[in-house]
PATIVEX-10681 format. One record per atom (N, C-alpha, C): x, y, z; residue in three letters. Coordinates in steps of 0.001 Angstrom, whole numbers. Example, Ala and Ser with C-alpha at 12.3 -4.5 7.8 and 13.67 -1.06 7.14 Angstrom:
<nodes>
+---------+---------+---------+---------+
!       X !       Y !       Z ! residuo !
+---------+---------+---------+---------+
!   13190 !   -5690 !    7800 !     ala !
!   12300 !   -4500 !    7800 !     ala !
!   13200 !   -3300 !    7800 !     ala !
!   12850 !   -2250 !    7080 !     ser !
!   13670 !   -1060 !    7140 !     ser !
!   12900 !      30 !    7870 !     ser !
+---------+---------+---------+---------+
</nodes>
This chain:
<nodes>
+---------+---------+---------+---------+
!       X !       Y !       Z ! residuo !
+---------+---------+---------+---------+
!   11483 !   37018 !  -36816 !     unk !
!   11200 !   36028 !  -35788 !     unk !
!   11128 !   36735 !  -34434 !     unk !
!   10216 !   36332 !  -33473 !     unk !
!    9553 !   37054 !  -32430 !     unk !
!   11177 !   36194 !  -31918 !     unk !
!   11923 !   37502 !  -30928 !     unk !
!   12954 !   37006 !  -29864 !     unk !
!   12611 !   36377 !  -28226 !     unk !
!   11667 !   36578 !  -28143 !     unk !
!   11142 !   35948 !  -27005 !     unk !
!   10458 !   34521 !  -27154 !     unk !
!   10195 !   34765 !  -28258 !     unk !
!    9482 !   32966 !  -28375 !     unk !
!   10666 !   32029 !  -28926 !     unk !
!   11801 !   32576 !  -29243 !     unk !
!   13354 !   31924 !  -29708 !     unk !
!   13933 !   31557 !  -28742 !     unk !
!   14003 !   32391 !  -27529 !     unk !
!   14580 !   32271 !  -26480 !     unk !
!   13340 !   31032 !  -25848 !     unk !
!   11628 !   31473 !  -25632 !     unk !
!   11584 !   30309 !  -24873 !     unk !
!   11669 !   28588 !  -25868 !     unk !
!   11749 !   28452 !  -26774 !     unk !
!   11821 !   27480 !  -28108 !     unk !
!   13163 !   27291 !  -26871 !     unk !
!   14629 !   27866 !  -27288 !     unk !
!   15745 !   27251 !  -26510 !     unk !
!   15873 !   26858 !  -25522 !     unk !
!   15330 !   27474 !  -24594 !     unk !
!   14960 !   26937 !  -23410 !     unk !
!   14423 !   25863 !  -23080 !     unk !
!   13038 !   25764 !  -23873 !     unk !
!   12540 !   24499 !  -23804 !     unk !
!   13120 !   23143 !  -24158 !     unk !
!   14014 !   23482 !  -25280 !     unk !
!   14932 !   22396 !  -25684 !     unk !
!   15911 !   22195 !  -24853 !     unk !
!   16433 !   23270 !  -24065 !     unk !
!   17580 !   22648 !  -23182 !     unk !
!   17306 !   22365 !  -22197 !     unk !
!   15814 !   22377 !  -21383 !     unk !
!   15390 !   21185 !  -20358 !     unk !
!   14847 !   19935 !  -20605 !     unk !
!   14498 !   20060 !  -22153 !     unk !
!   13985 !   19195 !  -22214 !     unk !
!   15095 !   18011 !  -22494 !     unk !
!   16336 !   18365 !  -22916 !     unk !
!   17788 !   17881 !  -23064 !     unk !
!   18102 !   17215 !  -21485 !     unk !
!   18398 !   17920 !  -20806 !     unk !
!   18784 !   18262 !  -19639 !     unk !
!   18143 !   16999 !  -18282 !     unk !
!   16500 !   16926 !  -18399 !     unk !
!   15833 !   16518 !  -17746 !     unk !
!   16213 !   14509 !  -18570 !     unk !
!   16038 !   14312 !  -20011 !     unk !
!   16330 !   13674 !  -20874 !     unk !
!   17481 !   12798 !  -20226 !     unk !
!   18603 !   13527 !  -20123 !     unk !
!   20255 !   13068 !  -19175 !     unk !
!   19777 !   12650 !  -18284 !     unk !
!   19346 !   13011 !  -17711 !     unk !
!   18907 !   13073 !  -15648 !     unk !
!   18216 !   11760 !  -15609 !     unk !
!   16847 !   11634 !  -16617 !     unk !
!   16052 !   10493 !  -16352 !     unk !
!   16801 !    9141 !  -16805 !     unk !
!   18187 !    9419 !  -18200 !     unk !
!   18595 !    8187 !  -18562 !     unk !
!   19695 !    7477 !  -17146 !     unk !
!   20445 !    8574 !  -16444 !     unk !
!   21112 !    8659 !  -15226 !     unk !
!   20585 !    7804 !  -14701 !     unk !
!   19264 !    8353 !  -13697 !     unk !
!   18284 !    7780 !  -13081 !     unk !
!   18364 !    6142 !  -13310 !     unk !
!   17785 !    5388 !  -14902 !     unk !
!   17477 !    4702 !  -15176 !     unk !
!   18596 !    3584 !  -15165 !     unk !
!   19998 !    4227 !  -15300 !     unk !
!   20879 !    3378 !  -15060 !     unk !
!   21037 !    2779 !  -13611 !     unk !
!   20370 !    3001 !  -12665 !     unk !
!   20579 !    2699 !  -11059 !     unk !
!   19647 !    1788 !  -11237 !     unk !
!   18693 !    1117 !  -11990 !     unk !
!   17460 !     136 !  -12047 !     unk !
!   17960 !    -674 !  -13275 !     unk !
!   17304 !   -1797 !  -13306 !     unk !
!   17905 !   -2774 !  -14066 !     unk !
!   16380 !   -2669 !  -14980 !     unk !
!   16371 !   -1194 !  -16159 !     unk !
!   15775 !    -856 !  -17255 !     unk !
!   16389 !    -163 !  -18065 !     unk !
!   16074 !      22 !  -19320 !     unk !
!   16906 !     701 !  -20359 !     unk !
!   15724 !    1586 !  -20738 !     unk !
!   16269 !    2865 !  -21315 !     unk !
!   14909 !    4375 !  -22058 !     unk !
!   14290 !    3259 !  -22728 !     unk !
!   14194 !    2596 !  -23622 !     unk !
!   13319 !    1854 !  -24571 !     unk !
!   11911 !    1411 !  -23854 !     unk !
!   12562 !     306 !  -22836 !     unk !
!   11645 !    -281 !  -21855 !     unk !
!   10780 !     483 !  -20986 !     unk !
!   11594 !    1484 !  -20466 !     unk !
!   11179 !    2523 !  -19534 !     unk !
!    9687 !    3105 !  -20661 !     unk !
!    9628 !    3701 !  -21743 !     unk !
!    9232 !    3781 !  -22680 !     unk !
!    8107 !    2959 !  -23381 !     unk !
!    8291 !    1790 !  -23168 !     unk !
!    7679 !     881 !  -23532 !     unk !
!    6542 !     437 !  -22092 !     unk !
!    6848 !     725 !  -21045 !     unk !
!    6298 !     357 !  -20236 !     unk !
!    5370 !    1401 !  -19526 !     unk !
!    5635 !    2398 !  -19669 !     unk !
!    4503 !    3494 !  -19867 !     unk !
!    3485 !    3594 !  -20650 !     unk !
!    3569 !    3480 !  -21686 !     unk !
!    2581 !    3305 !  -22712 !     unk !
!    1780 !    1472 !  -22342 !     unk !
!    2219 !     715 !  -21973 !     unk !
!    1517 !    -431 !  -21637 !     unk !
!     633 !    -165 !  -20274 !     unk !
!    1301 !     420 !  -19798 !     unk !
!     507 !     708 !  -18252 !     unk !
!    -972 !    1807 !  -18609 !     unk !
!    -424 !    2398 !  -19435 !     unk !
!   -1616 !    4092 !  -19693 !     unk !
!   -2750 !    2667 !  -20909 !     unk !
!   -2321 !    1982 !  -21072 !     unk !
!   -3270 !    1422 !  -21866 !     unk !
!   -2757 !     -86 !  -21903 !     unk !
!   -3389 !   -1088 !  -21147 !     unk !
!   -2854 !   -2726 !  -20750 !     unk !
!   -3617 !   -3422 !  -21978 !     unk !
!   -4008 !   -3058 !  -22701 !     unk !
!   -4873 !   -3816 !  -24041 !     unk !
!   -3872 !   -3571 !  -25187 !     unk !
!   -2538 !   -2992 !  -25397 !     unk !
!   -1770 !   -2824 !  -26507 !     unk !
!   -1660 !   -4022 !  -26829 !     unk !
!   -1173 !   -3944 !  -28318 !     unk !
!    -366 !   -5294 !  -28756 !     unk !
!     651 !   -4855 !  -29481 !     unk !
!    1634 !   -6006 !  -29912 !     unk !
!    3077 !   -5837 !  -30251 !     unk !
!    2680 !   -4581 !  -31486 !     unk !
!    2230 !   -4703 !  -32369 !     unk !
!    1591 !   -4163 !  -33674 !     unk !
!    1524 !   -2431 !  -32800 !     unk !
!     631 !   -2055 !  -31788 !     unk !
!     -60 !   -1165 !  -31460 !     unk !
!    1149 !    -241 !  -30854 !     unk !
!    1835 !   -1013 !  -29909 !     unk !
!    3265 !    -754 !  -29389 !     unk !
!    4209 !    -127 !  -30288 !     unk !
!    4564 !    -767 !  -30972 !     unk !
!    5171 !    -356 !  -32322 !     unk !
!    5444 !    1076 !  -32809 !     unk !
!    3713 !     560 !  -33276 !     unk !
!    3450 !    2574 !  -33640 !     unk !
!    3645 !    3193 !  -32093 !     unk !
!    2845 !    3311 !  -31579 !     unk !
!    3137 !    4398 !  -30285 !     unk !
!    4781 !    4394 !  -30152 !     unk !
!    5523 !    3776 !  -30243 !     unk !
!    7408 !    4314 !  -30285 !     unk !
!    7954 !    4233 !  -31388 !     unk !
!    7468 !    4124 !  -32449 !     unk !
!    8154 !    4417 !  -33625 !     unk !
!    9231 !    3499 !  -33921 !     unk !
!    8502 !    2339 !  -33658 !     unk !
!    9624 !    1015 !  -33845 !     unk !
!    9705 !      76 !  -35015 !     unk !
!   10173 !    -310 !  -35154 !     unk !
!    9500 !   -1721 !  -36161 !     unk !
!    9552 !   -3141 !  -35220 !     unk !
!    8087 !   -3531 !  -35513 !     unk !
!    7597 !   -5240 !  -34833 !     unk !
!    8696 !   -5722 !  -34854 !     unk !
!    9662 !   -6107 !  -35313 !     unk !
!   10800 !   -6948 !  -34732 !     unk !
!   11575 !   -5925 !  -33863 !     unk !
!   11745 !   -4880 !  -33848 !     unk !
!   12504 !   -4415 !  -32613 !     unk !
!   11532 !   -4248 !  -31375 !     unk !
!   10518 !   -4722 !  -31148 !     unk !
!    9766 !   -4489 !  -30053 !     unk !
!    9305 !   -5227 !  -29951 !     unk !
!    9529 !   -6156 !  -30124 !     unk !
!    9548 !   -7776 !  -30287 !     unk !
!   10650 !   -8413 !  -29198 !     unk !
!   11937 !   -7881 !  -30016 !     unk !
!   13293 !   -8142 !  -29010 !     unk !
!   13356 !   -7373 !  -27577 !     unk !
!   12379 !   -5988 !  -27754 !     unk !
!   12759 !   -5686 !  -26216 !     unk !
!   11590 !   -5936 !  -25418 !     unk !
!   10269 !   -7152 !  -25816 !     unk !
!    9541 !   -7098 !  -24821 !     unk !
!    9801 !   -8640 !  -24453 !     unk !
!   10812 !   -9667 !  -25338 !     unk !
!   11448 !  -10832 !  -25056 !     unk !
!   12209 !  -10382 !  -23860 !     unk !
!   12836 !   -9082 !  -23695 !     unk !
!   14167 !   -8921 !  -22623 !     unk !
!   13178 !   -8788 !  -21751 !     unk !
!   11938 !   -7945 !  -21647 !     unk !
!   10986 !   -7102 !  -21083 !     unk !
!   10864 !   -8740 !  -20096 !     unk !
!   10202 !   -9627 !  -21079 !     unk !
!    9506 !  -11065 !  -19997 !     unk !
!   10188 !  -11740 !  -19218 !     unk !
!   11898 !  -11850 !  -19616 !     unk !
!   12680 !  -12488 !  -19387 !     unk !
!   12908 !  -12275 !  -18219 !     unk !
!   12904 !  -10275 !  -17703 !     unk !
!   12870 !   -9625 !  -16480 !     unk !
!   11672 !   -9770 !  -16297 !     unk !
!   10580 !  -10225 !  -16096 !     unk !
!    9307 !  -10405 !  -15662 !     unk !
!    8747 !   -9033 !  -15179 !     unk !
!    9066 !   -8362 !  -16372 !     unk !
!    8281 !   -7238 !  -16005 !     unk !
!    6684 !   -6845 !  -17243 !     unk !
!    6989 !   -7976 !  -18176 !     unk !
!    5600 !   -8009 !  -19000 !     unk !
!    5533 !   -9589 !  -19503 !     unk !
!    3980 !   -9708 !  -19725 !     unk !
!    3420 !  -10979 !  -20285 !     unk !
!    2447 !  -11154 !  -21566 !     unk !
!    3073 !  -12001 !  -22744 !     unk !
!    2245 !  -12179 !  -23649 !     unk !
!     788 !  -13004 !  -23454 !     unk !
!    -103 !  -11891 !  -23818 !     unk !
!   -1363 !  -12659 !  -23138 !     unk !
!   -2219 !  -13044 !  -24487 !     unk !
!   -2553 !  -14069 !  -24611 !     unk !
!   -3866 !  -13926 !  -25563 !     unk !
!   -5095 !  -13713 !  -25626 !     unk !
!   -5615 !  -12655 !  -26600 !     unk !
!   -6825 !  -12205 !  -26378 !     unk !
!   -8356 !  -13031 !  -26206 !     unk !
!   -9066 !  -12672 !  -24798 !     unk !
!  -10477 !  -13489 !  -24655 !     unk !
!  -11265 !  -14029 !  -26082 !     unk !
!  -11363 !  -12447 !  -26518 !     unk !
!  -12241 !  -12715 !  -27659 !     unk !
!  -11418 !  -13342 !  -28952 !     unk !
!  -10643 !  -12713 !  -29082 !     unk !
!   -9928 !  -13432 !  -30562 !     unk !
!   -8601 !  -14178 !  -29983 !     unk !
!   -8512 !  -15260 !  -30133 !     unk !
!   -7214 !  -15748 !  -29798 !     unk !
!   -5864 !  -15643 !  -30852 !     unk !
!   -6299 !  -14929 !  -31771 !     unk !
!   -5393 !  -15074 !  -32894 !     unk !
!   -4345 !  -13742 !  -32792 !     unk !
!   -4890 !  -12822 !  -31489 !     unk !
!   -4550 !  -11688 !  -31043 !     unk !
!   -3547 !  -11673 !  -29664 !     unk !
!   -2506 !  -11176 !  -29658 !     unk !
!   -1664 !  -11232 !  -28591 !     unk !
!   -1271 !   -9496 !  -27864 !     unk !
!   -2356 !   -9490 !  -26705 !     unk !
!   -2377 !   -8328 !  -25928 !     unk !
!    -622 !   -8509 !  -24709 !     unk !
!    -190 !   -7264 !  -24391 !     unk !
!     873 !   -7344 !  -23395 !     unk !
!     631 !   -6726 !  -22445 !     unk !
!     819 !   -7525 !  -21223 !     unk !
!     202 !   -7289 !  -20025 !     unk !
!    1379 !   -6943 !  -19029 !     unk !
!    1321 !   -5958 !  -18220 !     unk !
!    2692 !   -5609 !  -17523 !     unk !
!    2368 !   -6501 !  -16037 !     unk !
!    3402 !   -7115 !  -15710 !     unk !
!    3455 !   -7876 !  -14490 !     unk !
!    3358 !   -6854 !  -13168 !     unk !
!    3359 !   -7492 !  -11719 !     unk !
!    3573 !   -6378 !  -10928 !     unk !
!    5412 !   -6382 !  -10657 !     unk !
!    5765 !   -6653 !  -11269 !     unk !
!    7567 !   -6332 !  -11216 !     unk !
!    7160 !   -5381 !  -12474 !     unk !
!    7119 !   -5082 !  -12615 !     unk !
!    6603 !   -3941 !  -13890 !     unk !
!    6335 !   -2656 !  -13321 !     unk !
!    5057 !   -2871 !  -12990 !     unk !
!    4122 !   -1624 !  -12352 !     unk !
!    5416 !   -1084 !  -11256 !     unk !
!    5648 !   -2118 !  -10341 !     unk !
!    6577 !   -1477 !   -9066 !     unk !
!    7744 !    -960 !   -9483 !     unk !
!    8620 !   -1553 !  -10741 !     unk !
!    9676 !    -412 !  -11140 !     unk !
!    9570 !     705 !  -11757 !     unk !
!    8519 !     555 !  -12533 !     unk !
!    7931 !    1908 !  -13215 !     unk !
!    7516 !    2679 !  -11848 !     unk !
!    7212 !    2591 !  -10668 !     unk !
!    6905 !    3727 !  -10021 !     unk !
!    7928 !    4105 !   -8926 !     unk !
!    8792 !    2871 !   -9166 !     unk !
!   10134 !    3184 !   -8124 !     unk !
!   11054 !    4624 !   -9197 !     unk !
!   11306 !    3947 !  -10940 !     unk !
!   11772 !    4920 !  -11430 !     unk !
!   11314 !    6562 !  -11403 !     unk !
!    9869 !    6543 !  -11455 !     unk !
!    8912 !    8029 !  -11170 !     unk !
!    9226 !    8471 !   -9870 !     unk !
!    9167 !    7926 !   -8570 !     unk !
!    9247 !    8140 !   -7840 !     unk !
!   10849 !    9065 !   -7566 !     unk !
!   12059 !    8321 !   -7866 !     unk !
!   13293 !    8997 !   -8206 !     unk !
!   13594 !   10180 !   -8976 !     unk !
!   12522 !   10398 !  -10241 !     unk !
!   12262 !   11175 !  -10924 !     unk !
!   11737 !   12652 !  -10049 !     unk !
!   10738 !   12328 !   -9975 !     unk !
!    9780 !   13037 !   -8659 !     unk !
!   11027 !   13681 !   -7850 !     unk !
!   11929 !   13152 !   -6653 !     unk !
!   12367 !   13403 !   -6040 !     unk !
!   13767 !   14438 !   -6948 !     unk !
!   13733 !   14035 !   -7961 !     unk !
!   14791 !   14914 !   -8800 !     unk !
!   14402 !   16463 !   -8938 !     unk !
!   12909 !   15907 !   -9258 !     unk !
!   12049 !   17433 !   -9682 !     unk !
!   12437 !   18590 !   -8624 !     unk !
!   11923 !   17498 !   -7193 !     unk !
!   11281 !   18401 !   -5858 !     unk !
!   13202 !   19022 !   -5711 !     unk !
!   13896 !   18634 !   -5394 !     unk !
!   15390 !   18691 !   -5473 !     unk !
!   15860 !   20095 !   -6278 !     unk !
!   15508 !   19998 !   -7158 !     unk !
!   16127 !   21301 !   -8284 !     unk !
!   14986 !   22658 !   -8196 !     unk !
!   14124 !   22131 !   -7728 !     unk !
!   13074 !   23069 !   -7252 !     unk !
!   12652 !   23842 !   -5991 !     unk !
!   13764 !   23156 !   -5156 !     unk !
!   13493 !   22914 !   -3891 !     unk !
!   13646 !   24408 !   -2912 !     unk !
!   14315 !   25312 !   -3439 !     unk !
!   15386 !   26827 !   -2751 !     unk !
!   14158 !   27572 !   -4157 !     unk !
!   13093 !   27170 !   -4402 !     unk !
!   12281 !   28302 !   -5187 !     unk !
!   11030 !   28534 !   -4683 !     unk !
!   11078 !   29847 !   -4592 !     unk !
!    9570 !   30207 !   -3730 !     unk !
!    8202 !   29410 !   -4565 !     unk !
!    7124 !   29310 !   -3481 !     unk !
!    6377 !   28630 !   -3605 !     unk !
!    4750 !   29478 !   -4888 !     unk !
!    5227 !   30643 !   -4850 !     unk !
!    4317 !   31105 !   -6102 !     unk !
!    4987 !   30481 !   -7322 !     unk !
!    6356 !   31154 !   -7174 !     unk !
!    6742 !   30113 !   -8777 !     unk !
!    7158 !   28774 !   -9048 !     unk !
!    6859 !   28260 !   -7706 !     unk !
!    6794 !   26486 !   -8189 !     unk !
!    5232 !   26641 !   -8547 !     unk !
!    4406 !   27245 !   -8023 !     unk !
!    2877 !   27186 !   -8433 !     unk !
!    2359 !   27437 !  -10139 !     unk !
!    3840 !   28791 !  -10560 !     unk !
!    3627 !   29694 !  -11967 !     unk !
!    3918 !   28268 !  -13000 !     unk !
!    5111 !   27827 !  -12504 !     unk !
!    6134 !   26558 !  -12995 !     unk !
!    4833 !   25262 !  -13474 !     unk !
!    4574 !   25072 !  -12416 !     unk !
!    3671 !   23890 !  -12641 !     unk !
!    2385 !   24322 !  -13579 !     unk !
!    1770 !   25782 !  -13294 !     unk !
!     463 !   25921 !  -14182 !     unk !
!    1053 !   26169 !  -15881 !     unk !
!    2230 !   26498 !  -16162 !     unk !
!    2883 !   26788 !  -16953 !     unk !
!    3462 !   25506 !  -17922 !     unk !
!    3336 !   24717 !  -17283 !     unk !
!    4070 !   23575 !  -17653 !     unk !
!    2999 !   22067 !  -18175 !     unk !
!    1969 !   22699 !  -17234 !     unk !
!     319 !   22102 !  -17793 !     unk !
!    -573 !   22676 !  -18971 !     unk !
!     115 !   24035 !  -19043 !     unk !
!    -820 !   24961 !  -20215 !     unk !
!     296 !   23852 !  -21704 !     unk !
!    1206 !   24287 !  -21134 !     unk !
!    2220 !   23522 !  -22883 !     unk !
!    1236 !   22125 !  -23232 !     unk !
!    1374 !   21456 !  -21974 !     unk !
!    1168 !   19882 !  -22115 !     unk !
!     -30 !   19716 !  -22364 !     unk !
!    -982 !   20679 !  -22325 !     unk !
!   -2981 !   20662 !  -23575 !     unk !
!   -2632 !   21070 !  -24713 !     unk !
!   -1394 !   22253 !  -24622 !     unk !
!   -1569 !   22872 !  -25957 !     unk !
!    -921 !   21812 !  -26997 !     unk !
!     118 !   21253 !  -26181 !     unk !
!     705 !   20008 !  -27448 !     unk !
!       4 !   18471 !  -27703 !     unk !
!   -1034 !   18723 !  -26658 !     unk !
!   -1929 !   17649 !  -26910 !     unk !
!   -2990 !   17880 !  -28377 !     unk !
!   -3023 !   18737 !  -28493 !     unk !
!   -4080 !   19551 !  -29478 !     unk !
!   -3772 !   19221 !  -30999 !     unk !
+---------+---------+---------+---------+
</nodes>
């Protein structure tokens, strides 16, 4: 086993740990839970999901994402909509109490980043960031 690709494998796991803590931290100062937080990203990157579609994208089962988009409406941060064309179809639509906590939470996030980054010269916040975009095509792939 190549020792340099072990070491960055660990590494990667222990920010990705690390950052993981920080954002659930974060999330406790807002009245959202990881699920939702979770759930509401994926509705925003695509406002045509449905409970079914949701599901798969988090690896849930329809009744558990069921129960957290009941909590989700209750906080008026999403709405069961029915579809134009087929009504027999129920799309979830994120409210703007939605959109605005999802970018209040990023925004905190953001400021976490700039924070821990902040006392590092500006080539290797540059290396950091192109480095960190090469992973995120290659694991798109």
């Amino acid at each position: 086993m190549d020792e340099k690709m072990a070491r960055i494998e660990e590494d990667l796991r222990r920010v990705c740990y690390k950052i993981k803590k920080k954002g659930r931290e974060i999330l406790s100062d807002f009245d959202i839970t990881p699920p939702q937080f979770e759930a509401l990203q994926f509705l925003i990157n695509d406002e045509r999901l449905t409970i079914s579609e949701l599901s798969t994208n988090m690896f849930l089962a329809c009744s558990t994402v069921t129960d957290l988009l009941d909590r989700m409406e209750r906080n008026e941060l999403v709405k069961r909509v029915k579809d134009d064309q087929d009504r027999r179809i129920v799309r979830i639509m994120v409210l703007p109490k939605g959109h605005e906590l999802l970018n209040k939470v990023i925004e905190t996030r953001i400021r976490y980043i700039e924070a821990m980054l902040s006392d590092i010269d500006e080539a290797t916040r540059e290396s950091i960031e192109s480095s960190v975009r090469i992973l995120n095509e290659r694991v798109e792939i």
